[in-house]
VMD Tcl script that draws the C-alpha trace (Angstrom):
set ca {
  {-37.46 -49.59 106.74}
  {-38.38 -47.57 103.36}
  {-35.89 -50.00 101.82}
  {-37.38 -53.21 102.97}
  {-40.86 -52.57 102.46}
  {-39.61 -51.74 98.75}
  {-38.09 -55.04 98.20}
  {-40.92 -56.92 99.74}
  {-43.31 -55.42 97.19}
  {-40.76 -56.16 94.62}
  {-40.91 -59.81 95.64}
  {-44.87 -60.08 95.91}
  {-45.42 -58.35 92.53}
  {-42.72 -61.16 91.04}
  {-44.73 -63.64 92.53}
  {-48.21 -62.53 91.44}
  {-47.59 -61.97 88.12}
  {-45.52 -65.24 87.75}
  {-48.42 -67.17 89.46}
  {-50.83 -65.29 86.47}
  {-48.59 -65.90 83.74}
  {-47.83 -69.42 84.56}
  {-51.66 -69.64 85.12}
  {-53.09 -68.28 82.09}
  {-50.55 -70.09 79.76}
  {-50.33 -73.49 81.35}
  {-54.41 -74.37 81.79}
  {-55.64 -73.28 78.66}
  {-58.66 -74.96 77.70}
  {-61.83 -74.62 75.18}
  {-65.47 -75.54 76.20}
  {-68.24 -75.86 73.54}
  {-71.45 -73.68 74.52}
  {-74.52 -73.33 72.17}
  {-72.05 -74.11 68.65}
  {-69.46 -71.58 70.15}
  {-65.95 -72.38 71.32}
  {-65.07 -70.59 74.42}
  {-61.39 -70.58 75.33}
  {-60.05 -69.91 78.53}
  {-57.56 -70.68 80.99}
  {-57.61 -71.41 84.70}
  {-55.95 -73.76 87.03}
  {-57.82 -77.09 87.66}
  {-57.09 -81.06 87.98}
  {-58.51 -83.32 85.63}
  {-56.21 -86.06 86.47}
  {-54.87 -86.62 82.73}
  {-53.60 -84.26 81.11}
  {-54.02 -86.22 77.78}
  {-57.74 -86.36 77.80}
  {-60.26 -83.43 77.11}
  {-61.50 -80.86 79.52}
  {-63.80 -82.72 82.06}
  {-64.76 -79.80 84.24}
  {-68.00 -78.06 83.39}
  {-68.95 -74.10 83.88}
  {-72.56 -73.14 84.26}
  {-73.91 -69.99 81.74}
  {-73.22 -67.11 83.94}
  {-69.77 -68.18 84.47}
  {-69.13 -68.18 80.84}
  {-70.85 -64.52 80.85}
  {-68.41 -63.49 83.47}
  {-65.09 -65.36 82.05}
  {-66.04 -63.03 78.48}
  {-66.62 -59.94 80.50}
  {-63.11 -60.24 82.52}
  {-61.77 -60.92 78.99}
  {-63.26 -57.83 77.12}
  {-62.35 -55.84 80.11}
  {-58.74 -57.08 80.40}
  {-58.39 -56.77 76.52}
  {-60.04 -53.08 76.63}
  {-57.55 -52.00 79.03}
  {-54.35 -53.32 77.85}
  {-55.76 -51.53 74.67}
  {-56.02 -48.54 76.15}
  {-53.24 -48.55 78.37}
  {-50.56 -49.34 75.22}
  {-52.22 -46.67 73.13}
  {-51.97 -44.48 75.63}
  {-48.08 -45.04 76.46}
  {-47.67 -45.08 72.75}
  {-49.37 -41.43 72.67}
  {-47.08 -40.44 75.45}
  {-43.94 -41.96 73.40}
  {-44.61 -40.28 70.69}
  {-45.38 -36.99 72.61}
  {-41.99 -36.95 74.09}
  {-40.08 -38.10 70.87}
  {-41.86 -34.79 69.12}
  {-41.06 -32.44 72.32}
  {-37.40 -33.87 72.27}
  {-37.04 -33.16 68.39}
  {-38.47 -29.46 69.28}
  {-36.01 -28.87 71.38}
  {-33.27 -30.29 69.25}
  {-34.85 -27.83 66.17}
  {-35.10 -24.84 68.71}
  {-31.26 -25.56 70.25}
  {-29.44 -25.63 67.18}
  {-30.51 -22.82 65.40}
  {-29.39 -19.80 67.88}
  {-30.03 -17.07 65.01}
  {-33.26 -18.15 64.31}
  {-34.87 -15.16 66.74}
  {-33.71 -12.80 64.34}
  {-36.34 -14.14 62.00}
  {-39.23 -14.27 64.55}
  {-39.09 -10.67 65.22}
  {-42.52 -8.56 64.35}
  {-42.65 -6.90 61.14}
  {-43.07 -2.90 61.95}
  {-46.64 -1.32 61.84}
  {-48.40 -0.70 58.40}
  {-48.58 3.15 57.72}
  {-52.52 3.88 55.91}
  {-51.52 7.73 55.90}
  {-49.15 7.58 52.93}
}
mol new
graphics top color blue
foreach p $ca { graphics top sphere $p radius 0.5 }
foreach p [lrange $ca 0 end-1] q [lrange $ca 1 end] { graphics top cylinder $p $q radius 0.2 }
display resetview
């Protein structure tokens, strides 16, 4: 049961981010608002490909396209500095180890120096 409930997420997650790849790469598109170029992509017909963007947004969908873009951008910042944190985390707590494991005599070393005598 465990086993097919696993593969059928595998499967939807395949799908969904195949449907939002193919999505955000094939429909790109720029509108012109107030001198600005807005780029964005999103399925829609225009019935020739050839010709420029016909479709029209009104403001507050522009507002909310460069919100979902700041937001998607802010995490996939985060989220890749944060894996490259934990990278680099391990990579220094491997090399520790390494350092530590290969030097068996090195306790000798860390050993306390003995008390200072102020009566002499």
């Amino acid at each position: 049961m465990r086993q097919a409930f696993t593969k059928i997420v595998k499967i939807f997650l395949l799908v969904l981010f195949t449907t939002y790849y193919g999505s955000t790469t094939l429909f790109i598109h720029t509108h012109i608002l107030h001198n600005t170029y807005i780029v964005h992509s999103h399925p829609f017909s225009d019935g020739n490909s050839k010709s420029p963007v016909t479709h029209q947004h009104t403001e507050n969908q522009y507002l909310i396209i460069q919100a979902l873009s700041f937001f998607v951008s802010t995490f996939l910042m985060l989220f890749f500095a944060a894996l490259l944190f934990l990278c680099i985390k391990q990579i220094l707590f491997l090399f520790n180890r390494i350092v530590v494991e290969n030097t068996d005599n090195i306790l000798q070393y860390l050993l306390r120096a003995p008390p200072y005598n102020t009566s002499l």
